[in-house]
C-alpha positions as CSV (number, residue, x, y, z in Angstrom):
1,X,29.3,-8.2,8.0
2,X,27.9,-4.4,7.8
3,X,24.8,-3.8,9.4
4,X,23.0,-3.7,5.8
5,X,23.5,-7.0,5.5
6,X,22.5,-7.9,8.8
7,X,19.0,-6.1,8.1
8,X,19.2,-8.3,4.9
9,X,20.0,-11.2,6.8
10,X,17.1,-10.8,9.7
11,X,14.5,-10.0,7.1
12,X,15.0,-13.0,4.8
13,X,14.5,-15.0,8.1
14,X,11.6,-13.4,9.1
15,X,10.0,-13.6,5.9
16,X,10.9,-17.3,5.2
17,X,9.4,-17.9,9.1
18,X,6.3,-16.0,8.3
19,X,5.9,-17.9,4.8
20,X,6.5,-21.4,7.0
21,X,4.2,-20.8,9.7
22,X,1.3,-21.3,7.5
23,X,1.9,-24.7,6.3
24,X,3.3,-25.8,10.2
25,X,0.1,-24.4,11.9
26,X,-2.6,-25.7,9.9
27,X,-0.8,-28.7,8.6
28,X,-3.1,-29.4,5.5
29,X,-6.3,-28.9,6.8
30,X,-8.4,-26.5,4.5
31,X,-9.5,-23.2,5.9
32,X,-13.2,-22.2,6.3
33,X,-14.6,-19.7,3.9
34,X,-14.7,-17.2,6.1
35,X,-11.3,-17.0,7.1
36,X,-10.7,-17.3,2.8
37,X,-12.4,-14.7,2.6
38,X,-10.5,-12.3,5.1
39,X,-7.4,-13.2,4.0
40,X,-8.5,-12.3,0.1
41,X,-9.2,-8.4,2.0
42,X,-6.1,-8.2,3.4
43,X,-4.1,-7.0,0.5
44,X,-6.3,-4.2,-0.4
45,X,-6.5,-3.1,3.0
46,X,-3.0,-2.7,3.3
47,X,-2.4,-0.7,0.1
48,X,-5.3,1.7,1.1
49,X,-3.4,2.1,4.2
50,X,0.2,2.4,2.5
51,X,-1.7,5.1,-0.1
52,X,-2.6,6.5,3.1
53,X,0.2,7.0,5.2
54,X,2.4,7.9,2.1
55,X,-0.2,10.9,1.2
56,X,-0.9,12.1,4.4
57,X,2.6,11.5,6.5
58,X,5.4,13.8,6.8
59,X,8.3,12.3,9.4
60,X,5.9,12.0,12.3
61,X,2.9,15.0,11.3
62,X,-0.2,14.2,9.5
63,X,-0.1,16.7,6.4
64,X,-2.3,17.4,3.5
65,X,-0.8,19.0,0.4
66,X,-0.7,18.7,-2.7
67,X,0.2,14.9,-2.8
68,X,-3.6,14.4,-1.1
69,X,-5.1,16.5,-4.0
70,X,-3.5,13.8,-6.5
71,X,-5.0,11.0,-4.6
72,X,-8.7,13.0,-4.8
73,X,-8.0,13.5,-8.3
74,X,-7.0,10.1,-9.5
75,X,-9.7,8.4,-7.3
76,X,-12.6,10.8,-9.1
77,X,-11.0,10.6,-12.5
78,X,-10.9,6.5,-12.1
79,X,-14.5,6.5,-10.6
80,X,-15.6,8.9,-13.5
81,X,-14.3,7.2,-16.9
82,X,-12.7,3.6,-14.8
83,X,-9.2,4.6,-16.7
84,X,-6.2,3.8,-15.1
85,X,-4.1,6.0,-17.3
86,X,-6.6,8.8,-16.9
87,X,-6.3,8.4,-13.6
88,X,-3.0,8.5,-12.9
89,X,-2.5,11.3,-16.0
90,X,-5.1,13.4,-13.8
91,X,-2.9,13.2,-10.2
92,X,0.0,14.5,-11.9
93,X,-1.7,17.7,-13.5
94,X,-3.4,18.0,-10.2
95,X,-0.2,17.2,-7.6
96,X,2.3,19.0,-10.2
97,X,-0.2,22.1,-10.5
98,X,-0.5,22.4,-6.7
99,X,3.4,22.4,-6.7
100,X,3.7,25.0,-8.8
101,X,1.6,27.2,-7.4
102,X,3.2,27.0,-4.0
């Protein structure tokens, strides 16, 4: 077996643990609407902290170039007119003109 596969291997058994250990620990009692509500945050959350660390991280540096000026320009451009497309039209121009000006 190459190691791939045995990084294959230990992540499908993490994941299937993680996606068991719901079900085991609470064992069908409902949750309270609190903790409902938490756990409908948690996905957000982590995107805005993917979106961050992918903008913002080079190897082990906090960086800001023209990637962050994408991010600033898609967040006003989908705050302004609530446009995906025009969001994600106006990072590129912005990201892509940064480029190639540097």
């Amino acid at each position: 077996m190459t190691e791939t596969w045995a990084v294959i291997a230990v992540l499908t058994l993490a994941t299937v643990a993680i996606k068991a250990s719901g079900p085991l620990v609470l064992g069908g009692r409902e949750l309270s609407s609190r903790a409902v509500a938490v756990i409908g945050l948690l996905a957000p959350a982590l995107l805005a902290a993917l979106v961050v660390v992918e903008t913002f991280a080079s190897e082990s540096d906090l960086t800001i170039d023209a990637r962050a000026a994408g991010v600033a320009a898609a967040g006003g451009s989908y705050a302004a007119t609530g446009s995906p497309t025009v969001a994600i039209a106006s990072a590129a121009l912005a990201a892509g003109g940064l480029r190639a000006l540097s």
